[in-house]
TORNU-880529 format. One record per residue (C-alpha): x, y, z. Coordinates in steps of 0.25 Angstrom, whole numbers. Each point is the difference from the previous one (the first is absolute). Example, Ala and Ser with C-alpha at 12.3 -4.5 7.8 and 13.67 -1.06 7.14 Angstrom:
! TORNU-880529
<rec><c1>49</c1><c2>-18</c2><c3>31</c3></rec>
<rec><c1>6</c1><c2>14</c2><c3>-2</c3></rec>
This chain:
! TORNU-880529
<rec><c1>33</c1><c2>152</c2><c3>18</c3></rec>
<rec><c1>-12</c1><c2>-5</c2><c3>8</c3></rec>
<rec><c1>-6</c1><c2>-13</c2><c3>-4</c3></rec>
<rec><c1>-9</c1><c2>-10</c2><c3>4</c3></rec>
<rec><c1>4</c1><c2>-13</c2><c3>6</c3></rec>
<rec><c1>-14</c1><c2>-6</c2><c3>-4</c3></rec>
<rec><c1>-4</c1><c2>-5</c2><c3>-14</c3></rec>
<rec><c1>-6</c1><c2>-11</c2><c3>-8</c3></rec>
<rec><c1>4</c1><c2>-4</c2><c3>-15</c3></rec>
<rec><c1>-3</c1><c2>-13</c2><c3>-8</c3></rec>
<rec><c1>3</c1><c2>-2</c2><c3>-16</c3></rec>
<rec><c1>-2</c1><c2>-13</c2><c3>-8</c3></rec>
<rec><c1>9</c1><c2>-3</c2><c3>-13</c3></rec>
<rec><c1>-8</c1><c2>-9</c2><c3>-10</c3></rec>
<rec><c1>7</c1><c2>-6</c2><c3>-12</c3></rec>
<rec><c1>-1</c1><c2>-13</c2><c3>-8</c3></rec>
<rec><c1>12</c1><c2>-5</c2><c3>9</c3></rec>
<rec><c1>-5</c1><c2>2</c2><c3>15</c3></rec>
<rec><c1>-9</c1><c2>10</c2><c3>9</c3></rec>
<rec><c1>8</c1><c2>8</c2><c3>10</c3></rec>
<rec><c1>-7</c1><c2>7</c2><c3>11</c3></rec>
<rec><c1>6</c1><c2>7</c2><c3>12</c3></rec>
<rec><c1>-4</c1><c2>6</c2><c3>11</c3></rec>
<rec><c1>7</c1><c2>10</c2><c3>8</c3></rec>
<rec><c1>-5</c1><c2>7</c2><c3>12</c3></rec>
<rec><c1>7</c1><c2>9</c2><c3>12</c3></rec>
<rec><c1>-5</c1><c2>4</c2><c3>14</c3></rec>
<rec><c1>9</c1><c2>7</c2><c3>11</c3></rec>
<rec><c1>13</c1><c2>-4</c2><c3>6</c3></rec>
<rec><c1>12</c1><c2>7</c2><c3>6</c3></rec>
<rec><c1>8</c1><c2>-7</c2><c3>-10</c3></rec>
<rec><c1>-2</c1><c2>-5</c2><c3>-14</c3></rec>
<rec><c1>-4</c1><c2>-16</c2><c3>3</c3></rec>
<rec><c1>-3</c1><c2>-7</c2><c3>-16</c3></rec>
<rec><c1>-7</c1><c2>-12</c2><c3>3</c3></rec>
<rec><c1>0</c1><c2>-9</c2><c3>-13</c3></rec>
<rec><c1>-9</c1><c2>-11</c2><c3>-5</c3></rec>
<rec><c1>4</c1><c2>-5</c2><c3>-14</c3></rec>
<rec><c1>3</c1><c2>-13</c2><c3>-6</c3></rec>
<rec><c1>12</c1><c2>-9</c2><c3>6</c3></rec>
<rec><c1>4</c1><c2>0</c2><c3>-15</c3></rec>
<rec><c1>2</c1><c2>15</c2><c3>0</c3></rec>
<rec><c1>10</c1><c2>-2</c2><c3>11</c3></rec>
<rec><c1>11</c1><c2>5</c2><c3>-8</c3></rec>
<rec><c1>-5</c1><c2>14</c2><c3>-4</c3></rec>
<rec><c1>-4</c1><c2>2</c2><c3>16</c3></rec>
<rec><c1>12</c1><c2>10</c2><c3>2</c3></rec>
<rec><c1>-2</c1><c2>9</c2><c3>-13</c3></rec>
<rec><c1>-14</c1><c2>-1</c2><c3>4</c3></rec>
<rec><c1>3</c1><c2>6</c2><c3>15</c3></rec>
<rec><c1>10</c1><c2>9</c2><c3>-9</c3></rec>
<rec><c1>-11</c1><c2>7</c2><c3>-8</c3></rec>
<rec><c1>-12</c1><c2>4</c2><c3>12</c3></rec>
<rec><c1>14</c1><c2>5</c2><c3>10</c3></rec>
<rec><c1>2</c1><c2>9</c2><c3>-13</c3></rec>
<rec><c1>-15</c1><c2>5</c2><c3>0</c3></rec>
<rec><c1>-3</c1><c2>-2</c2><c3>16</c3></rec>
<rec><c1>7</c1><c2>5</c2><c3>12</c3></rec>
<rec><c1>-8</c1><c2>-4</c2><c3>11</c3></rec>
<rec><c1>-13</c1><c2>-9</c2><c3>3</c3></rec>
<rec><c1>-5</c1><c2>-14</c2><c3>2</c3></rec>
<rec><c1>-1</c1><c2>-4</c2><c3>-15</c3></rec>
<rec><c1>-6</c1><c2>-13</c2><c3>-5</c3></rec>
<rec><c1>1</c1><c2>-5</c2><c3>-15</c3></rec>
<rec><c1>-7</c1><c2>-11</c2><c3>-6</c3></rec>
<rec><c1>3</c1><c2>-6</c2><c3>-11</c3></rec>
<rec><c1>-9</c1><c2>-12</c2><c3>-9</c3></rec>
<rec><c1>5</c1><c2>-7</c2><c3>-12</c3></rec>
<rec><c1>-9</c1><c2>-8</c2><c3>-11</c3></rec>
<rec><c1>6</c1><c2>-5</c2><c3>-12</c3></rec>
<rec><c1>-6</c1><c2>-3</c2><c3>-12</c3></rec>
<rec><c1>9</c1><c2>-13</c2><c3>-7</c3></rec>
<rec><c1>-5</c1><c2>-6</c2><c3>-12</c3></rec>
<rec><c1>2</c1><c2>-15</c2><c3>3</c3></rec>
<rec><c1>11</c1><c2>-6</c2><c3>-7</c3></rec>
<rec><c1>-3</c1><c2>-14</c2><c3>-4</c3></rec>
<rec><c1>10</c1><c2>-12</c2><c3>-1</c3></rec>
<rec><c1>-4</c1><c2>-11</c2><c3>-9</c3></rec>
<rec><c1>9</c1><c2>-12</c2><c3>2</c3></rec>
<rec><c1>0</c1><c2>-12</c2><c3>-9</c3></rec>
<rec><c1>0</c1><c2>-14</c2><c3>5</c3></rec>
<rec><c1>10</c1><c2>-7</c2><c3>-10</c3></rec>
<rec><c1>-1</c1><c2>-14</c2><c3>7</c3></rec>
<rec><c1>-14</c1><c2>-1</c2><c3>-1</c3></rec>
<rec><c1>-1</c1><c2>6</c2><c3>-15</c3></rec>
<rec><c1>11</c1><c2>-12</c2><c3>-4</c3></rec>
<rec><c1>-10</c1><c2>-10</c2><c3>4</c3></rec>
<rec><c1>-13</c1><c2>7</c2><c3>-5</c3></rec>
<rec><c1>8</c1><c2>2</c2><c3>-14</c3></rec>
<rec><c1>4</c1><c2>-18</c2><c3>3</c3></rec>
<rec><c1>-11</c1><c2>-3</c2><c3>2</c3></rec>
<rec><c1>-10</c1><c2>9</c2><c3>-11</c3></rec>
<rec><c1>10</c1><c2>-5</c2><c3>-11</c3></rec>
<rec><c1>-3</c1><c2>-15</c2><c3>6</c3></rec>
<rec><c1>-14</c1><c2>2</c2><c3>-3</c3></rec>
<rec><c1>3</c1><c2>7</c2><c3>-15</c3></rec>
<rec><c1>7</c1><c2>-13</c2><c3>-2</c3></rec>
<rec><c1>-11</c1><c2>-8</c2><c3>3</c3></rec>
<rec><c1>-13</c1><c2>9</c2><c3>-7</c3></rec>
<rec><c1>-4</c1><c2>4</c2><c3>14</c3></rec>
<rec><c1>3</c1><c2>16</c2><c3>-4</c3></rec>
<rec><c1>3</c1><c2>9</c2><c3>-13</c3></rec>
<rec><c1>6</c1><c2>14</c2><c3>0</c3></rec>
<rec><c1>9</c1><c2>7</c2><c3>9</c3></rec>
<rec><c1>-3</c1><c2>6</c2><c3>13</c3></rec>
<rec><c1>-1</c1><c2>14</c2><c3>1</c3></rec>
<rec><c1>2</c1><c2>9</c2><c3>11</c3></rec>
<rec><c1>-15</c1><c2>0</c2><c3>4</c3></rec>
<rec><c1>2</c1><c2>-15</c2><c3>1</c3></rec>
<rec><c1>10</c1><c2>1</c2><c3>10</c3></rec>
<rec><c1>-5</c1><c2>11</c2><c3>10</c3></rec>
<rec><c1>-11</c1><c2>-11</c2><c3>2</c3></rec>
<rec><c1>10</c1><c2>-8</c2><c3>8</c3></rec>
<rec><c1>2</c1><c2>9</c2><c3>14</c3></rec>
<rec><c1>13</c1><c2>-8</c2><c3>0</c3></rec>
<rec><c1>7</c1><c2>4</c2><c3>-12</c3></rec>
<rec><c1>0</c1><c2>14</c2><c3>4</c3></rec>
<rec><c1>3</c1><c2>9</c2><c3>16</c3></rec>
<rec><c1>-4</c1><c2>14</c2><c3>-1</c3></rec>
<rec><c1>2</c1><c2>8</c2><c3>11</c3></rec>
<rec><c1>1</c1><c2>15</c2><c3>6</c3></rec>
<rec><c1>15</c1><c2>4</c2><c3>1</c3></rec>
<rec><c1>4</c1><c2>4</c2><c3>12</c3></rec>
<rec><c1>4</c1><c2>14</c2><c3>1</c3></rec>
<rec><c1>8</c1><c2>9</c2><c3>10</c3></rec>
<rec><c1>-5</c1><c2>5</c2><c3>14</c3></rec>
<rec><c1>-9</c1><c2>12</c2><c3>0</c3></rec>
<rec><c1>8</c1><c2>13</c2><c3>-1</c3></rec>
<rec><c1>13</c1><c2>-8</c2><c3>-7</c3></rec>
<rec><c1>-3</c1><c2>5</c2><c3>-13</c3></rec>
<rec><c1>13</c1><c2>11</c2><c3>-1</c3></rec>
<rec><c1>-14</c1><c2>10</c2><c3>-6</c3></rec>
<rec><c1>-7</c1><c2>1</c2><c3>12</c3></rec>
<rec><c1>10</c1><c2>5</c2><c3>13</c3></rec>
<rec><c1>2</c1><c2>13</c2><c3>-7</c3></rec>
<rec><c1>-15</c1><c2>2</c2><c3>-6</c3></rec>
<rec><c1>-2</c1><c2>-2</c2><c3>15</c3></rec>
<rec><c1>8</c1><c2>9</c2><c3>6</c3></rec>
<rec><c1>-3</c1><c2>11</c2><c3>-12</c3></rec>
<rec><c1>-15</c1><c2>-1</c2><c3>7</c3></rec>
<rec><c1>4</c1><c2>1</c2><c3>15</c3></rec>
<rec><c1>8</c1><c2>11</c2><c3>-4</c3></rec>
<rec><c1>-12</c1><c2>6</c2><c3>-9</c3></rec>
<rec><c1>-10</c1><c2>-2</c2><c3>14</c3></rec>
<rec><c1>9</c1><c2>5</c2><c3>9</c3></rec>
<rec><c1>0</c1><c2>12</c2><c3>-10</c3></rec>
<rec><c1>-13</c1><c2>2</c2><c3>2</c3></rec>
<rec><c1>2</c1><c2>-1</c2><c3>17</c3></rec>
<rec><c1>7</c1><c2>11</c2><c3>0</c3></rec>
<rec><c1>-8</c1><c2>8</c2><c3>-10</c3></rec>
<rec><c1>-13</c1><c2>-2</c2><c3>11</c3></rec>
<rec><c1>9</c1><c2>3</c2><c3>13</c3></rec>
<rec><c1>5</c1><c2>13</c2><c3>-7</c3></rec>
<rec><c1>-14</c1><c2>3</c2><c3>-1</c3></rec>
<rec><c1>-4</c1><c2>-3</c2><c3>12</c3></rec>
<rec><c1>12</c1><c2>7</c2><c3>5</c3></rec>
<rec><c1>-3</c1><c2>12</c2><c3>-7</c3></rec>
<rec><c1>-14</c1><c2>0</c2><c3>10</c3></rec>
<rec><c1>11</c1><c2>-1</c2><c3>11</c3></rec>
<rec><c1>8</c1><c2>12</c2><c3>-3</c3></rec>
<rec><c1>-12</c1><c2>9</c2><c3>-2</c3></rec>
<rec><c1>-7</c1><c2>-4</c2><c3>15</c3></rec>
<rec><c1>15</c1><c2>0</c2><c3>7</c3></rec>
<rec><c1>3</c1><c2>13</c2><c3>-10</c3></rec>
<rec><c1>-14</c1><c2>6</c2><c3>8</c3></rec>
<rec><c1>3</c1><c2>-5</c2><c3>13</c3></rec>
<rec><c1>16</c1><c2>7</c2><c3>-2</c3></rec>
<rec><c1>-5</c1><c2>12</c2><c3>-2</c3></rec>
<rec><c1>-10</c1><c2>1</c2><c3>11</c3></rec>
<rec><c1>11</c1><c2>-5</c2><c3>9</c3></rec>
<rec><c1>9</c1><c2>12</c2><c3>-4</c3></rec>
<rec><c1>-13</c1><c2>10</c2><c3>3</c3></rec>
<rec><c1>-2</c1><c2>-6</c2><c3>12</c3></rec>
<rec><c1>15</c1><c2>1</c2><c3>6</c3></rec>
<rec><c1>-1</c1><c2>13</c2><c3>-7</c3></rec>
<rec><c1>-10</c1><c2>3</c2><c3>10</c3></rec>
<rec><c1>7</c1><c2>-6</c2><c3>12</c3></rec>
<rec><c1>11</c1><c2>8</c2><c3>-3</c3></rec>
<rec><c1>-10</c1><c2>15</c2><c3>1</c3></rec>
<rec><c1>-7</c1><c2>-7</c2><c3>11</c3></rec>
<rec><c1>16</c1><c2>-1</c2><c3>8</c3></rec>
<rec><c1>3</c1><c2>12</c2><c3>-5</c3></rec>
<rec><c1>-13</c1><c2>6</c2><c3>7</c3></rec>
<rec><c1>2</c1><c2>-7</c2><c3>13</c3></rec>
<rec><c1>15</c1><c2>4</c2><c3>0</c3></rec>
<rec><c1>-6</c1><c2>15</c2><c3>1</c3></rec>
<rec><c1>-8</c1><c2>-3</c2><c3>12</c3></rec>
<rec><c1>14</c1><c2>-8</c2><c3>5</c3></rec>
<rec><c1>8</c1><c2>13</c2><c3>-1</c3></rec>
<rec><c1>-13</c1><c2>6</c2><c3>7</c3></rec>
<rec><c1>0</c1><c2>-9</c2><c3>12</c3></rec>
<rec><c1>16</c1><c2>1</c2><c3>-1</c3></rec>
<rec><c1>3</c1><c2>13</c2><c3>1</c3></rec>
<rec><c1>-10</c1><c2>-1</c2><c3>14</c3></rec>
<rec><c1>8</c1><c2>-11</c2><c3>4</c3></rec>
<rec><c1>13</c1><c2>9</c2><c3>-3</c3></rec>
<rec><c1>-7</c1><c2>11</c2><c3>8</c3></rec>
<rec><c1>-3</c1><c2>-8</c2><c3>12</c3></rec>
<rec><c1>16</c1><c2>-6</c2><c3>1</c3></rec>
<rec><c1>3</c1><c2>16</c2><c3>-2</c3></rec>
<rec><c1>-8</c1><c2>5</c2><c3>12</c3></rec>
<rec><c1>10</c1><c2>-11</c2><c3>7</c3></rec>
<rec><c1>12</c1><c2>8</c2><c3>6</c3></rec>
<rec><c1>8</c1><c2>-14</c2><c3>1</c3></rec>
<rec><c1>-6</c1><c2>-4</c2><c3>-16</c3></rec>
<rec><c1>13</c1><c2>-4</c2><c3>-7</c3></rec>
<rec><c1>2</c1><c2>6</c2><c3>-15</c3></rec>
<rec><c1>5</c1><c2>-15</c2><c3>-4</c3></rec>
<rec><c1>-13</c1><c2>-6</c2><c3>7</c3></rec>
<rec><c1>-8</c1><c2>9</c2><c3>-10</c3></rec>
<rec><c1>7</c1><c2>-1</c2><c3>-13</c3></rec>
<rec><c1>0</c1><c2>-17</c2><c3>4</c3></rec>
<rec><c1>-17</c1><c2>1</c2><c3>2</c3></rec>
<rec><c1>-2</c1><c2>8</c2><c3>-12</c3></rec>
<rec><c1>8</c1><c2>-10</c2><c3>-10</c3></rec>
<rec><c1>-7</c1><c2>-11</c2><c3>7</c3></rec>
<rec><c1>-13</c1><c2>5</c2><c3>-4</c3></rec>
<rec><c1>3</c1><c2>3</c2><c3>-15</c3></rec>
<rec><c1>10</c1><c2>-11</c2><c3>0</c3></rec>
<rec><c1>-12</c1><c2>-10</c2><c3>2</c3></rec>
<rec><c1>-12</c1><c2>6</c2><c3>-8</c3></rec>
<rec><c1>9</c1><c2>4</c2><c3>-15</c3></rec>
<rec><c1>-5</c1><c2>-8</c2><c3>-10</c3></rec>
<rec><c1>9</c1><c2>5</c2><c3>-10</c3></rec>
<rec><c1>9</c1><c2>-11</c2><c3>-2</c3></rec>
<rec><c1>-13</c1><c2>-8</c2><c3>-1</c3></rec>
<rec><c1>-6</c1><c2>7</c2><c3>-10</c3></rec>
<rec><c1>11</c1><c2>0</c2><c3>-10</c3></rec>
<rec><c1>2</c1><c2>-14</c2><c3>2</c3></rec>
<rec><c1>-15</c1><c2>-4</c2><c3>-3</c3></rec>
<rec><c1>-2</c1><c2>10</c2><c3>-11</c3></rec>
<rec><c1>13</c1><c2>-6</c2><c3>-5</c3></rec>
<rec><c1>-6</c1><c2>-15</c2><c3>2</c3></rec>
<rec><c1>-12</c1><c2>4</c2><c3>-11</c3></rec>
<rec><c1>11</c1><c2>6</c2><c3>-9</c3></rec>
<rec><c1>6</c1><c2>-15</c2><c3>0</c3></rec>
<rec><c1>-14</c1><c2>-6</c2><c3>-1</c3></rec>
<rec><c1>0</c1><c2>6</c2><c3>-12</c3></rec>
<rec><c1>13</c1><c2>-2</c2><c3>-6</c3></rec>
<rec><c1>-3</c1><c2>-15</c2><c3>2</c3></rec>
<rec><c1>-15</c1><c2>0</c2><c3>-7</c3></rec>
<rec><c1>7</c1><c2>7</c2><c3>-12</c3></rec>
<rec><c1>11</c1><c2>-10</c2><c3>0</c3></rec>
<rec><c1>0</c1><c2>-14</c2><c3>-11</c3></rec>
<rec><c1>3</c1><c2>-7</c2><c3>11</c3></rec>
<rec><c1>-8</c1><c2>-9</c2><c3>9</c3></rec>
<rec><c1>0</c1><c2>10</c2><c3>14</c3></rec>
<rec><c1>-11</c1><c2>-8</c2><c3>9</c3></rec>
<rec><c1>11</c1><c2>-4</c2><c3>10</c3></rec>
<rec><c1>5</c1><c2>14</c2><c3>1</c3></rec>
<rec><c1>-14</c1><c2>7</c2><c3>1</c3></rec>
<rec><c1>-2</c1><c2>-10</c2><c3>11</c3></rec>
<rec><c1>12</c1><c2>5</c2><c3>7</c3></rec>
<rec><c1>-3</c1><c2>15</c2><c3>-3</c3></rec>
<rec><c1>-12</c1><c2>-1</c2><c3>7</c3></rec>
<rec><c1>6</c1><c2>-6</c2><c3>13</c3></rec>
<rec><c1>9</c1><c2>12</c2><c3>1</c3></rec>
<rec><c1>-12</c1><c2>11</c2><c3>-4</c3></rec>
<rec><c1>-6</c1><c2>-7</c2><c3>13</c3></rec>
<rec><c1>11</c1><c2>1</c2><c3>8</c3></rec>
<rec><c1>1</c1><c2>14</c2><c3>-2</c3></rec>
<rec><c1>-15</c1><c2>2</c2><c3>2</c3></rec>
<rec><c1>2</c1><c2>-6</c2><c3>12</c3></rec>
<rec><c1>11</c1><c2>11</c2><c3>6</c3></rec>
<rec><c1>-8</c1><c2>9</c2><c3>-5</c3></rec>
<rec><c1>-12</c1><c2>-4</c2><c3>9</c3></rec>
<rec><c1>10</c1><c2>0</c2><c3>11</c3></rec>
<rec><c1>6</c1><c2>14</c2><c3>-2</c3></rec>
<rec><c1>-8</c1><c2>10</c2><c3>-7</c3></rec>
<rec><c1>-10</c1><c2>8</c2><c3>8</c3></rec>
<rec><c1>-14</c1><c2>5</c2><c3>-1</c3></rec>
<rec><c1>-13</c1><c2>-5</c2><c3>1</c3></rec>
<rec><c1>-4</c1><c2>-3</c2><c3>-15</c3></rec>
<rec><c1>16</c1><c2>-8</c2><c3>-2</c3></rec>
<rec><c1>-6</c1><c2>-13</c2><c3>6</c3></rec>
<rec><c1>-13</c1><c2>-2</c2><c3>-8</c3></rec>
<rec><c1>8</c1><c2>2</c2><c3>-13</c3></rec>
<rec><c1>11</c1><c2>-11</c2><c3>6</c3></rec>
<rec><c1>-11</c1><c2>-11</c2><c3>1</c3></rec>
<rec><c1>-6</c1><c2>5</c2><c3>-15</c3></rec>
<rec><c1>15</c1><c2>0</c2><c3>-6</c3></rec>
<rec><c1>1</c1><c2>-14</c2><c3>8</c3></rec>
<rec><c1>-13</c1><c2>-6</c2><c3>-5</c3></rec>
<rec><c1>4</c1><c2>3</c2><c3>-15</c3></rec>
<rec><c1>12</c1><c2>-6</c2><c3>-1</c3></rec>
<rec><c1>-7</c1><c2>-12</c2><c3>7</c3></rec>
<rec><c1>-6</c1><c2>0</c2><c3>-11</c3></rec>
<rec><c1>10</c1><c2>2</c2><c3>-10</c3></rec>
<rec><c1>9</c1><c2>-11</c2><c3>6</c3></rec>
<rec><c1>-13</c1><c2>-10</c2><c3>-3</c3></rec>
<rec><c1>2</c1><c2>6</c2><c3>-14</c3></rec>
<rec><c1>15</c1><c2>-3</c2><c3>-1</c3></rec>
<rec><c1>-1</c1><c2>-14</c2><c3>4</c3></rec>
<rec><c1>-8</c1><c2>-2</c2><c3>-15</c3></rec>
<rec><c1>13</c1><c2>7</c2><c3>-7</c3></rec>
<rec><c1>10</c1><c2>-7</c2><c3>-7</c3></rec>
């Protein structure tokens, strides 16, 4: 299956407990290099993260990003200072005693001593502690990695149909190469059968000399094995695209072989039109290994 190597994704998750946002984003590499940035809190979850995008990615430099806002209630701790109440409660029945005061204190009376009462935030657990938040985390990673994938297929699908064009002119072109050898290997048996001619009128010419100089003449300009092994090359390439499986590696390696039978080809077939269509079947796959290097 051809597929891009380049995308771009994002999500946020928004409740009343936290905002989650991740950013995913992928760009060529031989290999597939995941570049993480989240929270040192979110240490333990790393591997089933890594886990999750090697199940969805094959190859590629992928960076994912992760940021992490909770949303805490504070929990406030009232403590009471029993020491100084005894005294306060001493002291204010000293002054019932004596006329000074009437009634009983209420709790009004007493948040009006700042040293009767310590309220105070409890301190809660590092961010990313809560045993909620690792797996809504990775629940969202996985969720935009989804979403990767969903926009490299798509961009792969663009892929497949320029490589799918450039495969098919490649197979008309060596089609062409092949009329165009088998022309020039007429004018060869032409100028052959002079040549035999000429080793004939020779009284001392050798039989063995001549069948030797007629092989190495047909020997060095049939293309057959060449054309079968390139047409059989595109079959592959094929096979591959239509594949599940990630074959960018493989189409890379394909091509190499196609231009090393182009390249025996230029070297061996005959004819005056064989070396114009070697450097257009050359300049394609140029073209369609600049292509390959964007496939997963």
């Amino acid at each position: 299956m051809i597929k891009s190597m380049t995308g771009f994704a994002s999500l946020t998750r928004d409740d009343e407990m936290a905002t989650i946002a991740v950013t995913v984003k992928s760009v060529n590499h031989r290999h597939l290099d995941l570049q993480l940035r989240i929270p040192s809190s979110f240490g333990p979850i790393e591997s089933a993260i890594r886990t999750a995008v090697q199940q969805r990615l094959a190859r590629g430099r992928v960076e994912v990003s992760v940021s992490v806002q909770q949303r805490r209630v504070p929990a406030l701790e009232v403590e009471l200072n029993e020491v100084f109440l005894d005294a306060l409660s001493g002291a204010l029945d000293r002054a019932r005693e004596r006329g000074h005061i009437a009634g009983l204190m209420t709790p009004g009376d007493l948040l009006r001593f700042p040293q009767a009462l310590s309220i105070r935030e409890k301190q809660h657990e590092p961010e990313g502690s809560d045993d909620f938040l690792p797996p809504r985390v990775l629940e969202a990673i996985v969720a935009a990695v989804g979403d990767l994938d969903s926009m490299r297929t798509k961009e792969g699908e663009i892929l497949r149909a320029d490589l799918d064009a450039r495969r098919a002119l490649l197979g008309d072109l060596f089609g062409r190469v092949a009329a165009a050898s088998e022309s020039g290997m007429d004018a060869l048996r032409t100028r052959l059968e002079a040549r035999v001619k000429e080793l004939k009128v020779d009284p001392l010419a050798d039989e063995t000399l001549i069948a030797q100089e007629i092989a190495r003449f047909v020997g060095r300009s049939d293309i057959t094995e060449e054309v079968v092994r390139f047409r059989g090359h595109l079959e592959h390439w094929r096979a591959l695209s239509d594949s599940p499986e990630p074959c960018g590696r493989k189409l890379d390696f394909l091509l190499q072989e196609m231009n090393r039978e182009v390249n025996t080809v230029g070297s061996k077939a005959e004819g005056p039109a064989v070396s114009e269509l070697v450097v257009s079947l050359k300049a394609e796959l140029e073209k369609m290994r600049e292509q390959v290097q964007n496939v997963e």
